[in-house]
N, C-alpha and C positions, 0 to 999 in steps of 0.2 A: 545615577544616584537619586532618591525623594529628593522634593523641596520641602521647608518647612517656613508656617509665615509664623511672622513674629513682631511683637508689637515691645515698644521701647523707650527707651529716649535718648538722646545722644548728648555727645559731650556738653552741650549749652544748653541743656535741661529740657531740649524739645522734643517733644512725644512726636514718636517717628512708628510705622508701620512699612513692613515688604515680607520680601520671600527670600529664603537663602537655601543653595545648594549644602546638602551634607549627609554624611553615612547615617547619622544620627542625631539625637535633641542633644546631645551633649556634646558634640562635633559642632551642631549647632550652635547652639550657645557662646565655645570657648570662638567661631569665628565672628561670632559678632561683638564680641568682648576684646577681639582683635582691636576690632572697627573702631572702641571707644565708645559700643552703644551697651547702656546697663538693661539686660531682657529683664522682663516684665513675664512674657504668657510665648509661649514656643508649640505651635500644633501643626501637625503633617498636614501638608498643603493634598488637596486632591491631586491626584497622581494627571500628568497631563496627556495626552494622548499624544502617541509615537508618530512620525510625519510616515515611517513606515513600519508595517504591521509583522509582526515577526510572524514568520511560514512555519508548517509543522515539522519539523524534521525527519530527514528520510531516514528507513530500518536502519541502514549503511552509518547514521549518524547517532543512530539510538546505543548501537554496539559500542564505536567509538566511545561515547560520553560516558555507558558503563564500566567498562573495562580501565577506562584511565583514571576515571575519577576512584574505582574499588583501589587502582593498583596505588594510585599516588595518598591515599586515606591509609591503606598498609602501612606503605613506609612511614608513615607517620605526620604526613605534611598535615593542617587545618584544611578545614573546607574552605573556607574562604581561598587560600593561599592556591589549592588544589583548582580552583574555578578561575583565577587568576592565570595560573600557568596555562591552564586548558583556551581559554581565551587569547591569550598568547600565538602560542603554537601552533592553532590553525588557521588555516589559506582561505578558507569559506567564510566569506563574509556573514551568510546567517546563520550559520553554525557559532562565529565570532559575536554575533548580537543577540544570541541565545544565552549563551554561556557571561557574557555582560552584561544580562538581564537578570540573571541568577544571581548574579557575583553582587551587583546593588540592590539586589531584594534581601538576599544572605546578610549582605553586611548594614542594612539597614533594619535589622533584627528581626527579621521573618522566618517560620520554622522554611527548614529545606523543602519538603512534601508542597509547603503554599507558595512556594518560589516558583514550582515546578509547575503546578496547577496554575496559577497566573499569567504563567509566560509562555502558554498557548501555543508553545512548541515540541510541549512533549505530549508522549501515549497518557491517557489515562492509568493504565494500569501499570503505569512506571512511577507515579507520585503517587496510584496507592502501597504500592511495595515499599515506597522508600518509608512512605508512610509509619507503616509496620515496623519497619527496620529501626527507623527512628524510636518510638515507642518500644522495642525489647530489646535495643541499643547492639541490631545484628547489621547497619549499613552496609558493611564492606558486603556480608555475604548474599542480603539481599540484590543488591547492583548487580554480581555476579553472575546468579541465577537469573536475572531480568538478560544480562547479556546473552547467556546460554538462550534462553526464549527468542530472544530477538535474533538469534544466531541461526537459530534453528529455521525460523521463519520465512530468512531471508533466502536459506537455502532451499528451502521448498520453491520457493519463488523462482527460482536460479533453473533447478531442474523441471520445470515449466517450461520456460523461457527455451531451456537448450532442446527439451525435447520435438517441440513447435518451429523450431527455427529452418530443418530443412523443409520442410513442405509448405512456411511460407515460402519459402526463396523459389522451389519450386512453381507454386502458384506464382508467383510474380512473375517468374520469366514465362511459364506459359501463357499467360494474359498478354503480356508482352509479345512474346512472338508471333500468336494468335492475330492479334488487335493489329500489329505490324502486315503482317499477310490481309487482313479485311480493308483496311484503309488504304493500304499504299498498293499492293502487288494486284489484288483482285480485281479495283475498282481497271487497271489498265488493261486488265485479259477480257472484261466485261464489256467494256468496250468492240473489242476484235468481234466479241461472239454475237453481238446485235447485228455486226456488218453481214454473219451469215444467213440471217432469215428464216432459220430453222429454228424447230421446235426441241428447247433443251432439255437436259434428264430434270431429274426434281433435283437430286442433288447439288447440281447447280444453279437452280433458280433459289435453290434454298439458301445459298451459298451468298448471288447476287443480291439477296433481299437485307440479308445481314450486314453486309458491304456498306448497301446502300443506307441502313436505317444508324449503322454508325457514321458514315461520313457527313450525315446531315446534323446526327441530334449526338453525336459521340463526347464534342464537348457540353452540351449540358447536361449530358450523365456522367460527365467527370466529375463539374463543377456540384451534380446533387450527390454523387457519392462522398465528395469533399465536406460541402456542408450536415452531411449525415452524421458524418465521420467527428466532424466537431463538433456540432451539439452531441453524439454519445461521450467527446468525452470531456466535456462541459456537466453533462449532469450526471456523467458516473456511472453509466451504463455498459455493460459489458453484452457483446454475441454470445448466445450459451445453442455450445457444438453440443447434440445430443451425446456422441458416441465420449465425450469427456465426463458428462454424469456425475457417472460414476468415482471419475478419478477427482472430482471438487467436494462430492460428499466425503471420501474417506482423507481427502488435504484438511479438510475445515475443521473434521472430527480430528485430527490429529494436533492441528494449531490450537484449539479451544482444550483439549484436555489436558495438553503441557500448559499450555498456560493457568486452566485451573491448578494444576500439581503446584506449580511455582507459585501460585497465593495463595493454595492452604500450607503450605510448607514456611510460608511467609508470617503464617498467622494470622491470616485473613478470613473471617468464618465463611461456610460456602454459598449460602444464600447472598450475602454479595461479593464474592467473588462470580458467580454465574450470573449477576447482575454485571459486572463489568466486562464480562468477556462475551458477551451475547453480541455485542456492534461485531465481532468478528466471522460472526457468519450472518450470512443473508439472509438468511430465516431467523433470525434475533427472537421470535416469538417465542421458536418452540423451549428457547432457554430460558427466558424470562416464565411463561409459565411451568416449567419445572422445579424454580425457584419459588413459586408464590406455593408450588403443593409441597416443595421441602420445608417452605416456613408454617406450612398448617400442617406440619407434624408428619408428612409421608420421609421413608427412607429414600434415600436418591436414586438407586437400583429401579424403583417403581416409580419416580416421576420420570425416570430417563425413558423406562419401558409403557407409560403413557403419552408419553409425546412420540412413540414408532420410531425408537434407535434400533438399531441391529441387534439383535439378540446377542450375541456375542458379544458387543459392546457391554451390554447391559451384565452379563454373565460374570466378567472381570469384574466389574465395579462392587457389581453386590458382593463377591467373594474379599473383595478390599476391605468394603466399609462393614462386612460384619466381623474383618479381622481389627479392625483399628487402622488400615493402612488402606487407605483411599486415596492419598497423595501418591500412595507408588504404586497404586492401582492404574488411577489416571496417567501415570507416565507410562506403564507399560500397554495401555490402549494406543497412546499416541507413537509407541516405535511401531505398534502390530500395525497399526491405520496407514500409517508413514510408508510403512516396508509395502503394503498390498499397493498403494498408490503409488508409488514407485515401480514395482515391478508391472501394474497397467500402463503407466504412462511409456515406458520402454515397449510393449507389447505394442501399441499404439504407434509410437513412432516407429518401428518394426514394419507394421504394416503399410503407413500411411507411403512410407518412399515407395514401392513397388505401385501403390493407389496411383499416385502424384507422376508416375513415368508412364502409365498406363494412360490415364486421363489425358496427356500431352500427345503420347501418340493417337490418339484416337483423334483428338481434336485436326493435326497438323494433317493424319492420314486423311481425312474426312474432306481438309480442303485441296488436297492434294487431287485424292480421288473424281471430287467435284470440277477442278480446273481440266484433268484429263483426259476425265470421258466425250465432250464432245470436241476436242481435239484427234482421239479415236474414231469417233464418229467423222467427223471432216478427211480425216485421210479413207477411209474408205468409202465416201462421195467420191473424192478424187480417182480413186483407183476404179 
């Protein structure tokens, strides 16, 4: 809840001064009228800083908080009442000190849009929507749509994740097994093979040298791949695998134009709407000046096809926005984007398991081969 300080005087006519907790000045008031003190002057005390800092909330919590708060605003509960139960009902503590950040900004008379924008746990483009919403009195349906977006997103995200996941696993145990055999198994055959005094293939000296430059510096190229690993993602840096490209160009093109769809359908005009959705791709530029040559009067077909979108991208759009329909222009960019990046990423994981069993054997054969041959060689000395 605000504080509010307040200057007074109390039952024995002495001019008294503090702060008092309350939803409101006149919350305020009737509790210090409680007290016995006649107020004088009542003003919002500066807001004090939180001992801890509310986190931004994950997609997984953005969905949640749409979807319940549209459904429970339906039925006809108040918002306040609706942010109260929603605070309630969940397990998550910073989801729970999100939603009771809202609930004392809300009921301390703040429009919703500046609750949300203050409490530094939501999207941006979720207090601009609600914004709007607010303003042509569509709440319920904007949430909605915010949720569909956020839905969507989260799934894109999902099919990422799942399609990457064998050929990590893959890489990991072939490192592993690999790094197993250099370290433990080789260094003890390399030994034997000094004992013979012969001059070994290359494949095994190639083998030895490996052996040897991990078992000496092996942990401190763990410990700099570890710290690599965490300063990238400390500053937010991601590995960019060539052969995926293509499939984060047509993911981003598809996230950024649903979500354009969903703020002009919101009422959001589109110079900034492609102002607020530009953080979501990487190249943030080429949207922001797309928007600076829409606001000096170019149609958006032509700032899209100045900043080098795909022709086809560009193709739908202009046929949208010279029907009047650009919001269901943009959404059916972001299914065709969706469905191509989807059907790559499958293609992609397709190939990558055959890549990833290949790569393993070659590796495992290699050392194989290497430990062999002059064990071949040594029996036919003997013989």
């Amino acid at each position: 809840m605000p504080h509010f300080t307040y200057s007074g005087y109390d039952a024995r006519g002495k001019q008294t001064r503090g702060t008092v907790e309350a939803s409101s000045s006149m919350q305020a008031v009737e509790r210090l009228t409680e007290r016995g003190i006649v107020v004088v002057d009542v003003a919002v005390a500066e807001e004090r800083k939180r001992a801890q800092a509310v986190r931004p909330l994950s997609l997984e919590a953005h969905i949640f908080f749409c979807r319940s708060l549209a459904s429970y605003l339906k039925s006809g509960l108040p918002l306040a009442d609706s942010l109260k139960i929603m605070a309630r009902q969940t397990r998550d503590k910073h989801m729970s000190a999100a939603f009771a950040s809202l609930l004392s900004a809300v009921e301390g008379g703040k429009k919703f849009h500046a609750a949300l924008s203050e409490s530094g746990a939501f999207r941006e483009s979720l207090w601009r929507v609600v914004e709007s919403g607010e303003q042509s009195g569509s709440l319920i349906s904007v949430l909605e749509q915010a949720a569909g977006q956020f839905k969507l997103e989260d799934g894109l995200r999902r099919k990422i994740r799942s399609a990457m996941t064998y050929p990590l696993v893959m890489a990991v145990v072939g490192v592993g097994v690999v790094g197993f055999m250099l370290t433990y198994v080789v260094p003890k055959i390399a030994a034997l093979f000094e004992d013979m005094h012969q001059t070994l293939p290359l494949p095994t000296r190639i083998l030895i040298a490996m052996s040897s430059f991990l078992t000496s510096y092996g942990l401190w190229l763990a410990l700099a791949l570890l710290l690599l690993w965490l300063w990238m993602k400390r500053s937010g840096k991601k590995i960019s695998l060539p052969f995926m490209r293509g499939v984060r160009e047509r993911l981003t093109l598809a996230l950024v134009t649903s979500h354009l769809s969903t703020l002009l359908r919101s009422g959001i005009p589109l110079v900034q709407a492609l102002r607020m959705t530009s953080s979501m791709d990487a190249h943030s530029q080429r949207w922001l000046d797309a928007a600076e040559l829409v606001k000096a009067g170019h149609r958006f077909d032509r700032a899209l096809e100045k900043q080098g979108f795909p022709e086809e991208v560009v193709v739908v759009i202009r046929v949208g926005e010279m029907g009047g329909e650009l919001a269901e222009a943009l959404s059916n960019v972001s299914e065709q984007c969706r469905e191509i990046a989807q059907a790559r990423m499958e293609r992609i994981s397709t190939l990558m398991e055959p890549a990833m069993v290949l790569i393993l054997g070659f590796s495992v054969g290699f050392i194989v081969l290497a430990i062999l041959t002059p064990v071949f060689d040594l029996a036919g000395i003997v013989k």
